[in-house]
PAKOLDO-862696 format. One record per residue (C-alpha): residue in three letters; chain; x, y, z. Coordinates in steps of 0.05 Angstrom, whole numbers. Layout:
BEGIN
["ALA" "A" [X Y Z]]
...
//
This chain:
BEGIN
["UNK" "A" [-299 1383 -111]]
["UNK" "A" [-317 1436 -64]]
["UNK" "A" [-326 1379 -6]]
["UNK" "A" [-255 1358 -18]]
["UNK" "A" [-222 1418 -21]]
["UNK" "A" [-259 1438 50]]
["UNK" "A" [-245 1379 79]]
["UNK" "A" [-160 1388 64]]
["UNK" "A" [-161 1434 119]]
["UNK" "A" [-157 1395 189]]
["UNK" "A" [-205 1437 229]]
["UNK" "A" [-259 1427 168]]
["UNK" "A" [-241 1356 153]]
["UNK" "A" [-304 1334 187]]
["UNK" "A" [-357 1381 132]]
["UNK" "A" [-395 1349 82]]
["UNK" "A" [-441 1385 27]]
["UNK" "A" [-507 1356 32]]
["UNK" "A" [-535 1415 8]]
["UNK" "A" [-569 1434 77]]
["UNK" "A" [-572 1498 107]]
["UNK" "A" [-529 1480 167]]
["UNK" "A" [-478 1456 119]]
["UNK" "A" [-459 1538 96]]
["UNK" "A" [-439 1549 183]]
["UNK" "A" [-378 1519 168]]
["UNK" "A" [-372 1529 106]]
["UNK" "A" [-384 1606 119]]
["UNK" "A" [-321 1599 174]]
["UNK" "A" [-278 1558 121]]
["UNK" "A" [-292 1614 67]]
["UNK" "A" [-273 1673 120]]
["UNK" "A" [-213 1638 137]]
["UNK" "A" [-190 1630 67]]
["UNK" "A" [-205 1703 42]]
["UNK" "A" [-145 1751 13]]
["UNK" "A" [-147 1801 -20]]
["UNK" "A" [-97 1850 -71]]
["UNK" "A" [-116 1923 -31]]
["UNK" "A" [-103 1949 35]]
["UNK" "A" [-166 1983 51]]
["UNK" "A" [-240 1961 11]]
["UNK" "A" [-252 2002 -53]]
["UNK" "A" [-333 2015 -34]]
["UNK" "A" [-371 2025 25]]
["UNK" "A" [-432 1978 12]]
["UNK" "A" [-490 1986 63]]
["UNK" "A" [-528 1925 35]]
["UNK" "A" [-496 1862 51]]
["UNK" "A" [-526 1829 -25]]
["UNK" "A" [-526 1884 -64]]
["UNK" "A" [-463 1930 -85]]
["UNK" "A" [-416 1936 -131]]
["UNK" "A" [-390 1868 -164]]
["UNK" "A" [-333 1904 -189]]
["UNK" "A" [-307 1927 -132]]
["UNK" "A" [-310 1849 -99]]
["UNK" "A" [-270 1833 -164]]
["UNK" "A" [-211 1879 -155]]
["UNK" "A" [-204 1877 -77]]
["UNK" "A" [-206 1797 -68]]
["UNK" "A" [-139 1751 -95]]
["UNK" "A" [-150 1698 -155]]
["UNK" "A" [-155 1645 -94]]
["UNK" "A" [-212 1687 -55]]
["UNK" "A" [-247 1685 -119]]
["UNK" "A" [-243 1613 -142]]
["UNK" "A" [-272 1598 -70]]
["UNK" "A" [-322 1657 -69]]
["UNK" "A" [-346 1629 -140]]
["UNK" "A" [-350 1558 -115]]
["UNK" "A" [-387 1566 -49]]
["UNK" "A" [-436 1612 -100]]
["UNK" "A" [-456 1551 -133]]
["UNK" "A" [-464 1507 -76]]
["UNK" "A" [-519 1559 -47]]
["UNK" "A" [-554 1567 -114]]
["UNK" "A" [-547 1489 -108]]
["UNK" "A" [-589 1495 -39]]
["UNK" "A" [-633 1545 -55]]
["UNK" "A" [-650 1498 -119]]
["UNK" "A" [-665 1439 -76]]
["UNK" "A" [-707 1477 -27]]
["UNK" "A" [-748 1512 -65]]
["UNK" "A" [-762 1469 -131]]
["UNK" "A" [-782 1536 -170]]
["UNK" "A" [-718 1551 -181]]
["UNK" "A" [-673 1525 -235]]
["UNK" "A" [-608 1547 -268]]
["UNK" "A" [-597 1582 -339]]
["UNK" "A" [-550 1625 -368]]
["UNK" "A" [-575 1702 -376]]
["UNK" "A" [-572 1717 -453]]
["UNK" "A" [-629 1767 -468]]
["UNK" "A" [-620 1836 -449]]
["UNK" "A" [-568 1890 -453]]
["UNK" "A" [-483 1870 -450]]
["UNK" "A" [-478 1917 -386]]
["UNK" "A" [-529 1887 -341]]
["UNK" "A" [-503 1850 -290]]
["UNK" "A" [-522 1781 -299]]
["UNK" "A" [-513 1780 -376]]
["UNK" "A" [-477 1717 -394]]
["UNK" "A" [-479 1689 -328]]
["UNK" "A" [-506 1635 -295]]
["UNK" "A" [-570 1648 -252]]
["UNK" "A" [-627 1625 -218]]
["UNK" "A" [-698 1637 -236]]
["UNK" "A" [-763 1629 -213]]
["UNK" "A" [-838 1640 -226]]
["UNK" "A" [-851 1685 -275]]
["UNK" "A" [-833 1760 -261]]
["UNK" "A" [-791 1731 -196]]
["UNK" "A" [-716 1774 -191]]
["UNK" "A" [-663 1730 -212]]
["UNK" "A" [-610 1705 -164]]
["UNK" "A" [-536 1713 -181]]
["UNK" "A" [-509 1670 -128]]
["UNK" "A" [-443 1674 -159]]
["UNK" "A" [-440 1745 -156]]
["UNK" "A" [-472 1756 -84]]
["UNK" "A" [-429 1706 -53]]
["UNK" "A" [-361 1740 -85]]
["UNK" "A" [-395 1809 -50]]
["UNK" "A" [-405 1774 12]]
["UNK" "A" [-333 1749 23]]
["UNK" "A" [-313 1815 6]]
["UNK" "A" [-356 1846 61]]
["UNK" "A" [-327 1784 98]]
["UNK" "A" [-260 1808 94]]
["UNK" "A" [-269 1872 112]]
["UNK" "A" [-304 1845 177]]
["UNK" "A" [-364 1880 154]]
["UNK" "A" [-401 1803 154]]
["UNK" "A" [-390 1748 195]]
["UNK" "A" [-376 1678 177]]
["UNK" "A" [-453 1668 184]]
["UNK" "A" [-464 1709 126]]
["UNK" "A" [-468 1645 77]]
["UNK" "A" [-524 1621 123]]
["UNK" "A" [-563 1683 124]]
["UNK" "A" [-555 1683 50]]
["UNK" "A" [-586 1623 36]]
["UNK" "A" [-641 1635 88]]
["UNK" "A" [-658 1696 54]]
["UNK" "A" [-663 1666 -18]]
["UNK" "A" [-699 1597 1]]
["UNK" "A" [-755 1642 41]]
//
């Protein structure tokens, strides 16, 4: 679904999602250029692009900017899950209500590994997006960082 929706918009009409690397350039300029957000001015001052307050992404970013944040954060776990074969999805359940991750989706590793959120970092990173904080190669460096 994400492919098609992309593609709808003429100067992306020629990206496809095979799940490569390369694939989240474009898709990192499509996101950018489809970001909005509810505030005038950001709500945090994050100095770690992947880490920061979720809640704040939440609240500055419109219903659209999330739906699309949300989407391109599964296609990344999606990559990082092909790349590195370690990895594999389930929902967080264990644990306290107030952590982070509880009840979402996630990736895991080896044992003791951190678990990704890519849901949740990718909704910080358009925020940080649209605050020109990160550039449209942030997607990229993203998935770089987690398939390493």
């Amino acid at each position: 679904m994400l492919e098609a929706l992309v593609r709808t918009f003429p100067e992306f009409a020629n990206w496809h999602a095979d799940g490569s690397l390369s694939s989240l350039d474009m898709l990192g300029g499509w996101l950018l250029e489809n970001l909005s957000s509810k505030v005038d001015r950001p709500t945090s001052n994050m100095a770690e692009p992947y880490i920061g307050t979720w809640n704040a992404a939440e609240y500055e970013l419109s219903g659209l900017a999330l739906a699309y944040s949300w989407d391109c954060g599964l296609y990344c776990g999606e990559i990082a899950r092909r790349i590195s074969p370690r990895l594999y999805w389930t929902q967080n359940k264990k644990g306290r209500r107030d952590d982070i991750n509880f009840g979402h989706v996630i990736l895991i590793g080896d044992e003791g590994s951190l678990p990704i959120n890519p849901e949740r970092t990718i909704l910080n990173i358009a925020a940080r997006m649209f605050w020109k904080q990160l550039d449209e190669h942030a997607l990229r460096e993203f998935g770089e960082r987690i398939t390493e």
